[in-house]
N, C-alpha and C positions, 0 to 999 in steps of 0.2 A: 449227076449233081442235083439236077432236080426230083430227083424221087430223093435223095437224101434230106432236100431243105422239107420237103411237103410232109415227110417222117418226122424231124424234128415240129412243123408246127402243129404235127396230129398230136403228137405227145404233150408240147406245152401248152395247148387247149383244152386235150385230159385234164393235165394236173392244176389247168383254175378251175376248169367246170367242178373237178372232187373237192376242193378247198371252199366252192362259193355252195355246193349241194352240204357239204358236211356242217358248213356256218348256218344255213338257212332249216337243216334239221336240229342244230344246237340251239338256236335260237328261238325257233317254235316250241321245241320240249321246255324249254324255260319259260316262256310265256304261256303254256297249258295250265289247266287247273291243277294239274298235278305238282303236289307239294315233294319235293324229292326227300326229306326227312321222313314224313307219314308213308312212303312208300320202303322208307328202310326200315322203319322201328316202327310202322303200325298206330293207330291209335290208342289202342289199349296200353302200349306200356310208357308211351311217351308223356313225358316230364318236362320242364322248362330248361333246368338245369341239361339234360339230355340231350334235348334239343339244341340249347346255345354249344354244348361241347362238340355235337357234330357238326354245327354252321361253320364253326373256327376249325374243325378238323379240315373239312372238303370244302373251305374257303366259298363256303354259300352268298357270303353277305359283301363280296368283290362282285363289280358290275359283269355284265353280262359279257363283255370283250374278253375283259381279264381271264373269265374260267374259260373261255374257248382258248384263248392264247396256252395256258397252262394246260388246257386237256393234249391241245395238237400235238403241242411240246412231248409231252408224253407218248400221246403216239406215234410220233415219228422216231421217236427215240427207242421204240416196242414196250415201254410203260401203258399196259391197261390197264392198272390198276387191279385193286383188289374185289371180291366179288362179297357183295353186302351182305347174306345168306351165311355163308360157310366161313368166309374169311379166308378164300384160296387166291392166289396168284391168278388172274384170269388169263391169261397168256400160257400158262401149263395149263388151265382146260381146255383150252383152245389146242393147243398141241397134244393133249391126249385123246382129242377126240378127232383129228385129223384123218389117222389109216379108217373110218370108219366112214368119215364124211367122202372119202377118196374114194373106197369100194363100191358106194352109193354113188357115186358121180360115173366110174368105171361099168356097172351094172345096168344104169342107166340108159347110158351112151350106148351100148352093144344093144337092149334090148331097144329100145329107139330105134339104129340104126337098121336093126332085121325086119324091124314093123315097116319102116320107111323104103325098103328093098322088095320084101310083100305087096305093100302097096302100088309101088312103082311098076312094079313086074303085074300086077293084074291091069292096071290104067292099058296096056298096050292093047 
């Protein structure tokens, strides 16, 4: 029973630690110099009209609580949203680029692990 309660408090200490790291990197990228309009549409082509239409698309001009409240919403819900470049589903590139990211983590690990066996075996 008590490795079960100490399991339960590892995990609900995870899930504030990710919610209070996730708020505090949402909130520095907002407060950065970086303008998230000029990073979608550039300087060259941006307009005022352009500009106001994507503040009111991606609810730029709601305070800063608000668009975190709405992003998390989204992603816990598996809503990332769409990707500003292409206009894909970013959750299908995430998922098509998966079996690749997994080979790479697979490939990884085996060659790690023989170097680390190598190494282990000559220390003696």
């Amino acid at each position: 029973m008590k490795r079960f309660r100490f399991i339960i408090k590892r995990l609900l200490s995870m899930i504030v630690i990710m919610f209070l790291v996730s708020f505090l990197v949402f909130v520095v990228l907002r407060m950065s110099d970086a303008d998230p309009l000029t990073v979608m549409i550039g300087n060259n082509q941006s307009t005022p009209e352009l500009r106001q239409a994507l503040t009111e698309k991606y609810h730029l001009d709601d305070p800063v609580h608000i668009q975190y409240l709405r992003w998390i919403k989204g992603v816990l819900s598996g809503d990332f949203g769409t990707d500003y470049v292409d206009g894909q589903d970013v959750k299908g590139l995430i998922m098509s680029r998966l079996p690749i990211t997994f080979g790479l983590v697979i490939m990884s690990s085996v060659i790690g692990s023989v170097i680390a066996v190598i190494m282990g075996v000559q220390r003696r």
